[in-house]
MMTF fields as JSON, N, C-alpha, C and O atoms, coordinates in Angstrom:
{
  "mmtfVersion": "1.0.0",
  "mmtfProducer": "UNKNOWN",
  "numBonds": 467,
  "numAtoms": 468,
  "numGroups": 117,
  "numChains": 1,
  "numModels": 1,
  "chainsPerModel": [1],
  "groupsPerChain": [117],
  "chainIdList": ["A"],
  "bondAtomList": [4, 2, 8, 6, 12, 10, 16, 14, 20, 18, 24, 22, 28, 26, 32, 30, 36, 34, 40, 38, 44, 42, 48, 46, 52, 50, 56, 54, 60, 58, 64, 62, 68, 66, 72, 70, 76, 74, 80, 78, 84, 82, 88, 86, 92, 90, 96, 94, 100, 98, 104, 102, 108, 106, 112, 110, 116, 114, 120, 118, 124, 122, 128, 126, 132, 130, 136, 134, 140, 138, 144, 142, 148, 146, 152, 150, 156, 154, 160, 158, 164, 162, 168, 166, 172, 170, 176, 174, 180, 178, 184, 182, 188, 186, 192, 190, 196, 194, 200, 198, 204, 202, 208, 206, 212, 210, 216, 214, 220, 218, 224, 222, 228, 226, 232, 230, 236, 234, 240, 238, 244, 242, 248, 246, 252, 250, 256, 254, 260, 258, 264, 262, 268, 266, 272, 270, 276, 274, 280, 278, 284, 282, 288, 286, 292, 290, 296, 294, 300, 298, 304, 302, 308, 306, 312, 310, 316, 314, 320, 318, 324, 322, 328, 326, 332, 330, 336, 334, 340, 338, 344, 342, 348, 346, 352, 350, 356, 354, 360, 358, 364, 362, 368, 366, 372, 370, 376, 374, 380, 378, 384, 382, 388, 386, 392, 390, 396, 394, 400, 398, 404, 402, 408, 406, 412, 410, 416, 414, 420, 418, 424, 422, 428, 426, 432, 430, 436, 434, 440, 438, 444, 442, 448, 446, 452, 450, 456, 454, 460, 458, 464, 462],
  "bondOrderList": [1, 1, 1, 1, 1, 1, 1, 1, 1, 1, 1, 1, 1, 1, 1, 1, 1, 1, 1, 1, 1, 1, 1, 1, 1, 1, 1, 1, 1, 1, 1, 1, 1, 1, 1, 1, 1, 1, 1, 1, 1, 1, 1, 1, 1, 1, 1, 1, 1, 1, 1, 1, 1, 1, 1, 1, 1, 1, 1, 1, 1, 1, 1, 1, 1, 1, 1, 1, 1, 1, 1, 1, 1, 1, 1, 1, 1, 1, 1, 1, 1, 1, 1, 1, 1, 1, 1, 1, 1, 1, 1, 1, 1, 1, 1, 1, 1, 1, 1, 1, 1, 1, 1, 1, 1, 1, 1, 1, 1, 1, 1, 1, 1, 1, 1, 1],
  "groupList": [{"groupName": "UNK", "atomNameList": ["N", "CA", "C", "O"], "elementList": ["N", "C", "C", "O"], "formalChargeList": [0, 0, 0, 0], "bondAtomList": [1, 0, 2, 1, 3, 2], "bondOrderList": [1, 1, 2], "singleLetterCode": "X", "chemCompType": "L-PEPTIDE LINKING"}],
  "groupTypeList": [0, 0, 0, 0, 0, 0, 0, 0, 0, 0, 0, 0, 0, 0, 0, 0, 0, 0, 0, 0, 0, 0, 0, 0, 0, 0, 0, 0, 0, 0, 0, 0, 0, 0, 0, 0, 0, 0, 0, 0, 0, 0, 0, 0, 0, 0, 0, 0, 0, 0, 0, 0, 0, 0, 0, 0, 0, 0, 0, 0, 0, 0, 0, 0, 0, 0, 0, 0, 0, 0, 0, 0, 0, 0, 0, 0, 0, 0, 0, 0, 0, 0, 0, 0, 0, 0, 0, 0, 0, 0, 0, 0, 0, 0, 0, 0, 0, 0, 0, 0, 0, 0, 0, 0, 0, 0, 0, 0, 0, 0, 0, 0, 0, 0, 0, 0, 0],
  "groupIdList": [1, 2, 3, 4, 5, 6, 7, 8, 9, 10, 11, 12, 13, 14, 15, 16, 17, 18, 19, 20, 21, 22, 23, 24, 25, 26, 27, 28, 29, 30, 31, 32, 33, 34, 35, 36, 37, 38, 39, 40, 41, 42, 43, 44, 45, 46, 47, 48, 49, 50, 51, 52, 53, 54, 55, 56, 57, 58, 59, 60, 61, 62, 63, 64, 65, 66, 67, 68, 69, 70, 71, 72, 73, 74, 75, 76, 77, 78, 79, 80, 81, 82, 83, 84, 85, 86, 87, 88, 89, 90, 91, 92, 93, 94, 95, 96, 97, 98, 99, 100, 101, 102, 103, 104, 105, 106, 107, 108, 109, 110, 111, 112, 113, 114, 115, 116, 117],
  "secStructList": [7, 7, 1, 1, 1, 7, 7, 7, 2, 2, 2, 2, 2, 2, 2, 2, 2, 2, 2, 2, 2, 2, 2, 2, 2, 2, 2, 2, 2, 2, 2, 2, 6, 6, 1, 1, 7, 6, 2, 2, 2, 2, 2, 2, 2, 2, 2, 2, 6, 1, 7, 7, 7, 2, 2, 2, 2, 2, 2, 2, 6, 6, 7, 7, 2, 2, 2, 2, 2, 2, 2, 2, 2, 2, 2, 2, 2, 2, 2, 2, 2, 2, 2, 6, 6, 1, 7, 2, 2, 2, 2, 2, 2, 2, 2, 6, 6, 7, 7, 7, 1, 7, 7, 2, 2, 2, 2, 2, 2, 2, 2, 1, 1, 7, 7, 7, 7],
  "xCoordList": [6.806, 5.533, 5.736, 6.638, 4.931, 5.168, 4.659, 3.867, 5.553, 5.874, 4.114, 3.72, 3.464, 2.253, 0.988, -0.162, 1.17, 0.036, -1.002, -0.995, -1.8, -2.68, -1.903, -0.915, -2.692, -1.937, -1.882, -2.527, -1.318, -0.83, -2.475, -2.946, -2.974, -3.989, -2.994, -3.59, -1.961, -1.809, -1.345, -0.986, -1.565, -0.905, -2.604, -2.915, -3.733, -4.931, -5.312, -5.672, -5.16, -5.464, -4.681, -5.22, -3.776, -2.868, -2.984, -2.671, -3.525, -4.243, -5.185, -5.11, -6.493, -7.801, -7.633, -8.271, -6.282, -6.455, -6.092, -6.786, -4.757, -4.559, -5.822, -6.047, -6.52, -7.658, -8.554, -8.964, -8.85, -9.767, -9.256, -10.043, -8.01, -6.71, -7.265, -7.95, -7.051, -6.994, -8.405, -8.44, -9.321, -10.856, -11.055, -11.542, -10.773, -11.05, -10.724, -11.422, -9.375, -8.626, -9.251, -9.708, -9.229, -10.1, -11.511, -11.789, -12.483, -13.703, -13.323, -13.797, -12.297, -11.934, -11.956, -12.303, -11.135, -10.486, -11.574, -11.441, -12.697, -13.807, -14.857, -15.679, -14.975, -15.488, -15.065, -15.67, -13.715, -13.249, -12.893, -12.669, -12.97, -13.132, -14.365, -14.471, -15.976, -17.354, -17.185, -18.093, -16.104, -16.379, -15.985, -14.991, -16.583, -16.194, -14.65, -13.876, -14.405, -12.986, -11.857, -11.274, -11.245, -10.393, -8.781, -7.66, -9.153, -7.943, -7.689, -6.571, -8.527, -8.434, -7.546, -6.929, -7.839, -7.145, -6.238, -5.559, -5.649, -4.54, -3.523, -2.379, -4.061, -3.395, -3.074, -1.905, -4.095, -3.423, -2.559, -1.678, -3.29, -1.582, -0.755, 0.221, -0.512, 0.975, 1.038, 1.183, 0.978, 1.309, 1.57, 2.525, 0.313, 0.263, 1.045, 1.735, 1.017, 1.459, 3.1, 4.041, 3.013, 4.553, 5.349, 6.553, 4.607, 5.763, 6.21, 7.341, 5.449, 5.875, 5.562, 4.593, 6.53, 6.405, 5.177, 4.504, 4.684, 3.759, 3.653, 2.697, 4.954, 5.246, 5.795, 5.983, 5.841, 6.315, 4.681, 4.248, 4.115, 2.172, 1.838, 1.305, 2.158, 1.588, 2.16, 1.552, 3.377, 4.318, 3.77, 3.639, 3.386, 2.507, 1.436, 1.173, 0.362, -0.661, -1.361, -2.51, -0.509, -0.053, -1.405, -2.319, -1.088, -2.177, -1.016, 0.203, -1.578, -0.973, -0.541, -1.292, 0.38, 0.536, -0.515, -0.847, -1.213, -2.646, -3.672, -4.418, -3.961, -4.934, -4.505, -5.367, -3.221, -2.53, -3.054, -3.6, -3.006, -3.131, -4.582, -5.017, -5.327, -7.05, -7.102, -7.218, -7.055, -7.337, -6.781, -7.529, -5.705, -5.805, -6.247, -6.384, -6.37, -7.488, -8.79, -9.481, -9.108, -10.532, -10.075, -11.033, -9.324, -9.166, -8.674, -9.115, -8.107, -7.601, -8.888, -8.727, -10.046, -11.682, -12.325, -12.698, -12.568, -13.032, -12.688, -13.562, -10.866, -10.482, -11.113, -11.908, -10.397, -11.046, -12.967, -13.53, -13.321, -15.118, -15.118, -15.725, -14.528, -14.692, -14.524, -15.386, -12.691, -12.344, -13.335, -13.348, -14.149, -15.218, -16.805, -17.797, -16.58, -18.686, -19.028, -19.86, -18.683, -19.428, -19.922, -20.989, -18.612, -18.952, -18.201, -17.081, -18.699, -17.869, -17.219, -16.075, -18.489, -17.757, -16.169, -15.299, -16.548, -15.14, -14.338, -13.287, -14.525, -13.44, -12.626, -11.495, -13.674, -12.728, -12.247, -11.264, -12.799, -11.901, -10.486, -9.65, -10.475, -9.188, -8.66, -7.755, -8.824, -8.421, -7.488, -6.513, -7.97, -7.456, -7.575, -8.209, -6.794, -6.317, -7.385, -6.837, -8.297, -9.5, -9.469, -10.425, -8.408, -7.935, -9.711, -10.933, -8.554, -9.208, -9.142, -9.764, -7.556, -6.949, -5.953, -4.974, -6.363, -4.717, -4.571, -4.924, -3.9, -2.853, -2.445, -3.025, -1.313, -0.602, -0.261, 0.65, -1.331, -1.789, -2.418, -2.407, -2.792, -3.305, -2.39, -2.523, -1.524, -0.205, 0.346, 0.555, 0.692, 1.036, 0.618, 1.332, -1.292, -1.858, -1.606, -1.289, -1.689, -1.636, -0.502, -0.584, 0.822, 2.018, 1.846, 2.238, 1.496, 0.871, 0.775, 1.563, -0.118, -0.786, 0.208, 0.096, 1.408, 2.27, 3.529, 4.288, 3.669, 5.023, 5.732, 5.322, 7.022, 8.112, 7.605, 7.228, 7.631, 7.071, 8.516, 8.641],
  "yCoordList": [15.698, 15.327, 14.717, 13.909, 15.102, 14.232, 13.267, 13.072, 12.3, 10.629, 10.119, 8.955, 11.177, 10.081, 11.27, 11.076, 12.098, 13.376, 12.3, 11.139, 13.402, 12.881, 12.627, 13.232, 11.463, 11.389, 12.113, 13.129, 12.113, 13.912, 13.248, 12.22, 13.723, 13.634, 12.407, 11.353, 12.524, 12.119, 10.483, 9.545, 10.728, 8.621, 7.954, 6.939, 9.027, 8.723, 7.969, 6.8, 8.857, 8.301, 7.245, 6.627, 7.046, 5.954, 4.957, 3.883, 4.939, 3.52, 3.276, 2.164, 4.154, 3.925, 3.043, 2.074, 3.928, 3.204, 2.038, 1.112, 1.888, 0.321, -0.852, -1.785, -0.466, -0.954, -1.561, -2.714, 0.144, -0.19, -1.063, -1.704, -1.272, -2.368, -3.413, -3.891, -4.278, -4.829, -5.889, -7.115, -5.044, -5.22, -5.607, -6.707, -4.936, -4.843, -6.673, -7.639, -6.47, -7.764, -8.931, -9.753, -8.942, -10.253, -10.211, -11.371, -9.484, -9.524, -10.2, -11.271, -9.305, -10.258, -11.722, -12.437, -11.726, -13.126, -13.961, -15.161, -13.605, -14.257, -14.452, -15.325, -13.438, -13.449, -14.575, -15.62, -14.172, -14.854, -16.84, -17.682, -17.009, -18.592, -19.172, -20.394, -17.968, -19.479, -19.326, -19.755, -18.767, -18.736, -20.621, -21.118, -21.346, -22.523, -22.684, -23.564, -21.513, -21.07, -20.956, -19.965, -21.412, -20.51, -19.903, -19.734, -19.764, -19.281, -17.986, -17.519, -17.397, -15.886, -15.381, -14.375, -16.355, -16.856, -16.918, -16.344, -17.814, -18.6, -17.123, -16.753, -16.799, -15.51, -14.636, -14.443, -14.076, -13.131, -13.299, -12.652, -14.84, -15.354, -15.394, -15.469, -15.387, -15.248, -14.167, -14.409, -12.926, -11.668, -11.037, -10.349, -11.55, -10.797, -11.446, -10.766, -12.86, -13.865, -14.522, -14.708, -14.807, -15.529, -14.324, -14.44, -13.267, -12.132, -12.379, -11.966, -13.192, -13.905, -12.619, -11.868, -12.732, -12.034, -12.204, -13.157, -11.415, -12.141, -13.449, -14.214, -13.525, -14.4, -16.373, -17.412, -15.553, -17.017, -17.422, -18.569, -16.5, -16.584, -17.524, -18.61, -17.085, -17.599, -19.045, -19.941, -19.155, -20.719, -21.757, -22.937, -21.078, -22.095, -22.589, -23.523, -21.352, -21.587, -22.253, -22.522, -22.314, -23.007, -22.174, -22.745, -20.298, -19.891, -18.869, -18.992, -17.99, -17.056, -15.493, -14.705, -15.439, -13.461, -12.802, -12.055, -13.157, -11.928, -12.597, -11.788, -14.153, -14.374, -14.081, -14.337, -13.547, -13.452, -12.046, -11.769, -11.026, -9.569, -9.163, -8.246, -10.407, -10.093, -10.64, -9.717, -11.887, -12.026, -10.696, -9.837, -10.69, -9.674, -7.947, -7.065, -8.022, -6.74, -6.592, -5.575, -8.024, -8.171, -8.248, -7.686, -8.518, -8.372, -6.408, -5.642, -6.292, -5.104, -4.152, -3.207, -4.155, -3.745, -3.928, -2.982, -5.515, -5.994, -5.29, -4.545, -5.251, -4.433, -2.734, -2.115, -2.3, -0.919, -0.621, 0.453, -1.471, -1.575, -1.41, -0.436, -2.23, -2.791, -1.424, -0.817, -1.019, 0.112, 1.463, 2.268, 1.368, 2.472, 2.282, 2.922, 1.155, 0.673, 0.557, 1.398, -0.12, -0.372, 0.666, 0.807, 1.523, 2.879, 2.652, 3.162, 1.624, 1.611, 2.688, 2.741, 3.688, 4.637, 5.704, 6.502, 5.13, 6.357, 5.085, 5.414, 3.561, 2.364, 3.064, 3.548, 2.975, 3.515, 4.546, 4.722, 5.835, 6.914, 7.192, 7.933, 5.996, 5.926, 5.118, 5.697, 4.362, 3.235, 3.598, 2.955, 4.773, 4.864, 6.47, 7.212, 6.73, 8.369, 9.057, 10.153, 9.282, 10.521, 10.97, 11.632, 10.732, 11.328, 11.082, 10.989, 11.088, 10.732, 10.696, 10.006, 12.158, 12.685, 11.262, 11.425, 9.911, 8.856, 8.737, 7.652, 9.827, 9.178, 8.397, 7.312, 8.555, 8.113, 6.012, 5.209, 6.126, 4.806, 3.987, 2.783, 4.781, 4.142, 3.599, 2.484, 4.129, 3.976, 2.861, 2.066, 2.795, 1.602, 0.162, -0.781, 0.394, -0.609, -1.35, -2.521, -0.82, -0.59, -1.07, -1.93, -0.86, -1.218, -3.553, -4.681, -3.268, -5.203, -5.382, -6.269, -4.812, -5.741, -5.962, -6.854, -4.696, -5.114, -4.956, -4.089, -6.419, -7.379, -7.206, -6.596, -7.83, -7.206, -8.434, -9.392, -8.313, -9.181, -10.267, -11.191],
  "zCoordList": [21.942, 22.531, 23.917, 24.138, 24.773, 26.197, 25.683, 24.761, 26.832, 26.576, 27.523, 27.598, 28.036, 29.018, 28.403, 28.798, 27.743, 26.866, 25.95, 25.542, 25.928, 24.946, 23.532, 23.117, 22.849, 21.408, 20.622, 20.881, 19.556, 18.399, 17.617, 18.103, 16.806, 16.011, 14.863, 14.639, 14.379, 13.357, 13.582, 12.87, 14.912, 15.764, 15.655, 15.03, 16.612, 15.864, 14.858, 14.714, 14.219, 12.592, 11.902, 10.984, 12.165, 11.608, 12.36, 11.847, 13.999, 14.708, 13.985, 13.462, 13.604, 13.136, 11.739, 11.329, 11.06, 9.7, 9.733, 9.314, 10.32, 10.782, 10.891, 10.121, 12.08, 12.566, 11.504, 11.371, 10.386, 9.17, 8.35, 7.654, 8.245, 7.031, 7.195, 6.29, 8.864, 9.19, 9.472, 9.577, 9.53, 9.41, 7.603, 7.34, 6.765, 5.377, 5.153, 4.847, 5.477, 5.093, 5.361, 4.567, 7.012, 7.268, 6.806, 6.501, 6.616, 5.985, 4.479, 4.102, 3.619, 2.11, 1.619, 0.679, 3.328, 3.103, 3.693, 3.453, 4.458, 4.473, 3.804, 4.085, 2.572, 1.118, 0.517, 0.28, 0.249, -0.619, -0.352, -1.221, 1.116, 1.682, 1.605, 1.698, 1.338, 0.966, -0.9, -1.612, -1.427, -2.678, -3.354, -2.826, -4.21, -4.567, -4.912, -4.535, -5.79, -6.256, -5.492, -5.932, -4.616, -3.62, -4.446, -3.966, -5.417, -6.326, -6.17, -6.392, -5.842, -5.584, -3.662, -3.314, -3.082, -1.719, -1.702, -0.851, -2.846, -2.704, -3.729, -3.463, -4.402, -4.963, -3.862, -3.529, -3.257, -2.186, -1.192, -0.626, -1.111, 0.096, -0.432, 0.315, -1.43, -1.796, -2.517, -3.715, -2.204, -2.265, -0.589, -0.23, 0.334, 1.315, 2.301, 3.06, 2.392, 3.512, 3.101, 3.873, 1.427, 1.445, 0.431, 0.2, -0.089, -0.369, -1.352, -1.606, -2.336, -3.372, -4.811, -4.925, -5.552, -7.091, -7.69, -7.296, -8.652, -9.714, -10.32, -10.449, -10.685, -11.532, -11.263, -11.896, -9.259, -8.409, -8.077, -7.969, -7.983, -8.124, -9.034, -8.808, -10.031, -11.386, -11.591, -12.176, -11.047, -11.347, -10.565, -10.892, -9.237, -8.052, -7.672, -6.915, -8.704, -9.055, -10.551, -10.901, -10.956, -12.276, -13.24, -13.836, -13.117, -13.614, -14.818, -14.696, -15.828, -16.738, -15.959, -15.384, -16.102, -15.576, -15.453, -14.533, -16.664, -16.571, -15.705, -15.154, -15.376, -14.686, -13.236, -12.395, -12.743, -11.401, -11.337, -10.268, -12.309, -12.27, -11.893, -11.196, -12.764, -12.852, -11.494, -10.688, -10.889, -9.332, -8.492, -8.026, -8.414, -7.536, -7.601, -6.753, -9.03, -9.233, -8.889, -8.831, -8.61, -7.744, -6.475, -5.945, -5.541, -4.509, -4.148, -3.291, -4.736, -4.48, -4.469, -3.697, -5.086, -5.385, -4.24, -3.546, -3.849, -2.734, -1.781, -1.337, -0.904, -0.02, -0.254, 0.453, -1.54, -1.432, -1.046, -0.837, -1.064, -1.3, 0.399, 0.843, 1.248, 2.396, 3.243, 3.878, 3.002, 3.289, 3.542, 4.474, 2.331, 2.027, 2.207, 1.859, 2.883, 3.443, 1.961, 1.62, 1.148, -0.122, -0.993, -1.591, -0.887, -1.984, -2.895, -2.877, -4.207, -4.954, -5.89, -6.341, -6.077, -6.732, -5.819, -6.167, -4.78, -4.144, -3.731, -3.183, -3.835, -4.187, -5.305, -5.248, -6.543, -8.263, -8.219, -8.939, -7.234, -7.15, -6.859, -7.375, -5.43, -4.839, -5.866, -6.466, -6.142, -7.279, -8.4, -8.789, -8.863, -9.985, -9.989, -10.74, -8.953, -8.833, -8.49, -8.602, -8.212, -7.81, -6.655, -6.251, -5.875, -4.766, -3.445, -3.561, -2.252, -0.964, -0.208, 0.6, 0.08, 1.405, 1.906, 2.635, 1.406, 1.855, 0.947, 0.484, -0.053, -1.254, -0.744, -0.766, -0.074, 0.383, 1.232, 1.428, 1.36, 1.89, 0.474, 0.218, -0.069, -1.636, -2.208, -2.715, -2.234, -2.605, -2.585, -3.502, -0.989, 0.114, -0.528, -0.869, -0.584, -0.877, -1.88, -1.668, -3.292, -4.353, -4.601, -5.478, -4.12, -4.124, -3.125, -3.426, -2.635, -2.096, -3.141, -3.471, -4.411, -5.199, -6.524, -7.364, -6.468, -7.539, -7.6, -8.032, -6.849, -6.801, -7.912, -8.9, -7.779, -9.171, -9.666, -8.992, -11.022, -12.313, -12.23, -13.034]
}
């Protein structure tokens, strides 16, 4: 590709999605800061911000494995919702395999939300 050309289509799209990630996220995390609860916050930061396991989640939050899994299964919803202008049904599509042209990034995502146990 020339180094000063127009961009390939596929640099496009991977700025835009970036862009859309990045938009999703901070909108979440502004959901999720007027909520009374901030447990659901404090879960994702420590998946997204300190890189932390499930289970270093669960020790710090002094919550059960499964209440670490259920928070961030609502976050992971929330993002997909955001991602998609509030189509939840093509959120659950991507969600849980119904395909949506970014396997691949589904993937990606999906993989944030599950840290080694």
């Amino acid at each position: 590709p020339a180094l000063l050309g127009e961009p390939r289509a596929a640099e496009v799209a991977a700025t835009q999605l970036e862009a859309d990630v990045l938009r999703a996220l901070t909108a979440v995390q502004r959901r999720f800061m007027r909520e009374p609860d901030r447990g659901l916050l404090y879960v994702f930061s420590g998946v997204l911000v300190d890189g932390l396991s499930l289970r270093e989640i669960a020790s710090r939050e002094d919550l059960s494995l499964d209440q670490v899994k259920r928070r961030l299964g609502r976050v992971r919803q929330a993002l997909l919702e955001e991602l998609f202008g509030g189509d939840r049904a093509a959120a659950a599509r991507t969600c849980f395999g119904g395909g949506s042209g970014d396997d691949e990034f589904v993937l990606g995502l999906s993989a944030l939300f599950e840290s080694a146990e």
